[in-house]
N, C-alpha and C positions, 0 to 999 in steps of 0.2 A: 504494500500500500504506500502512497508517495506520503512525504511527509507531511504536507499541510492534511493531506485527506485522514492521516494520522493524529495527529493534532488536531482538527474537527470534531474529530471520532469521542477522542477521552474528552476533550470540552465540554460536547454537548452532555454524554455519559455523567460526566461530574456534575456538572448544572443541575440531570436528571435526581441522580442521589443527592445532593442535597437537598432539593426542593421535598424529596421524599422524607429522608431525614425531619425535614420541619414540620412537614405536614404531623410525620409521625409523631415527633415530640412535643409539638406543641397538644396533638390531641390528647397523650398520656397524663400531662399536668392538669391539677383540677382547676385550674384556671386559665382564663382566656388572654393569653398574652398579648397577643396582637391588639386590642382592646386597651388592657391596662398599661402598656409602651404610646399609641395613640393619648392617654388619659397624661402621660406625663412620670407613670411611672420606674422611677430609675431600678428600681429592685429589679421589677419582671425585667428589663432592658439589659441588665449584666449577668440575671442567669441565663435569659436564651441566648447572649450575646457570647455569651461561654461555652456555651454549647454548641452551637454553631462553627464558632473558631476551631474547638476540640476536635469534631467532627470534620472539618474541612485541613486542617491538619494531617488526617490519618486518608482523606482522600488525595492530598500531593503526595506523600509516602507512599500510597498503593500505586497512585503513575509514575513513579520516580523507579520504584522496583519489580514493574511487571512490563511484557512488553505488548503482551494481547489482550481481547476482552474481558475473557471470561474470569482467569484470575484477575483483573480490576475490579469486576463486581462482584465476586466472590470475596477480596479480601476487605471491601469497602460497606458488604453485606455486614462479615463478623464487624468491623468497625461500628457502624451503626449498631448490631448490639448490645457493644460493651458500654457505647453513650448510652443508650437508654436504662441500661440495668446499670449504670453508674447514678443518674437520676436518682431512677429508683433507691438505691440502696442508700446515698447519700441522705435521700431527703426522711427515711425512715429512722439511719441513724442518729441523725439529727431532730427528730421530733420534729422537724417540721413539718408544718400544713398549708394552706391555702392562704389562708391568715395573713399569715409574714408575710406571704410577697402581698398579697391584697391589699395590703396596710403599708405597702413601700417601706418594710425592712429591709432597709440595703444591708445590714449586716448579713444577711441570711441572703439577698440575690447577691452579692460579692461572693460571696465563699462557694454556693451553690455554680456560680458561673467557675471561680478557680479551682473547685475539684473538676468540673466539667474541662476545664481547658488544658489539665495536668494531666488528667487521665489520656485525654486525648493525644497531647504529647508526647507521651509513654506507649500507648498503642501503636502511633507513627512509628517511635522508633523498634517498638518489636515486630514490625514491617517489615521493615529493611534485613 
């Protein structure tokens, strides 16, 4: 395949998975993010904003170390479930609820978005 039509290829694929990714995470949280980032606020803004990056992270790591499709979305697949069940487990170990971010606990969307963006940089590198 030449290489722009190469580079289209993972682009578009990437764009796809993330957009999935959001879709996906944002529906897991009991809260409406998109919603409460519109309303102004900063909590919801730095946990999905962490997650997000975490996530887009381990997707330049999977096209930096594969060179076809299917391992791309194969290692971009497990990627996305380590975010989600990183969410998940974070937000359990921590007792938090809907609450915090709905009340613009930025202490809680901070740390929420930096385990998300650490995990996610740690994923990248057990990519490679």
């Amino acid at each position: 395949m030449p290489a722009i039509a190469n580079y289209l290829v993972f682009l578009l694929l990437a764009a796809v998975l993330l957009l999935v990714f959001f879709v996906i995470y944002t529906r897991i949280t009991p809260y409406n993010e998109v919603l409460l980032i519109r309303q102004g606020n900063t909590a919801a803004a730095l946990s999905l904003s962490g997650a997000v990056i975490g996530f887009s992270l381990t997707i330049a790591s999977c096209i930096l170390h594969t060179s076809t499709i299917i391992p791309f979305v194969a290692w971009a697949s497990g990627a996305l479930v380590v975010q989600l069940l990183t969410y998940l487990v974070t937000t359990r170990l921590m007792s938090m609820s809907k609450e915090h971010i709905e009340s613009n606990n930025v202490a809680f969307g901070g740390i929420l978005g930096a385990v998300s963006l650490s995990v996610g940089a740690i994923n990248a590198a057990c990519i490679s």
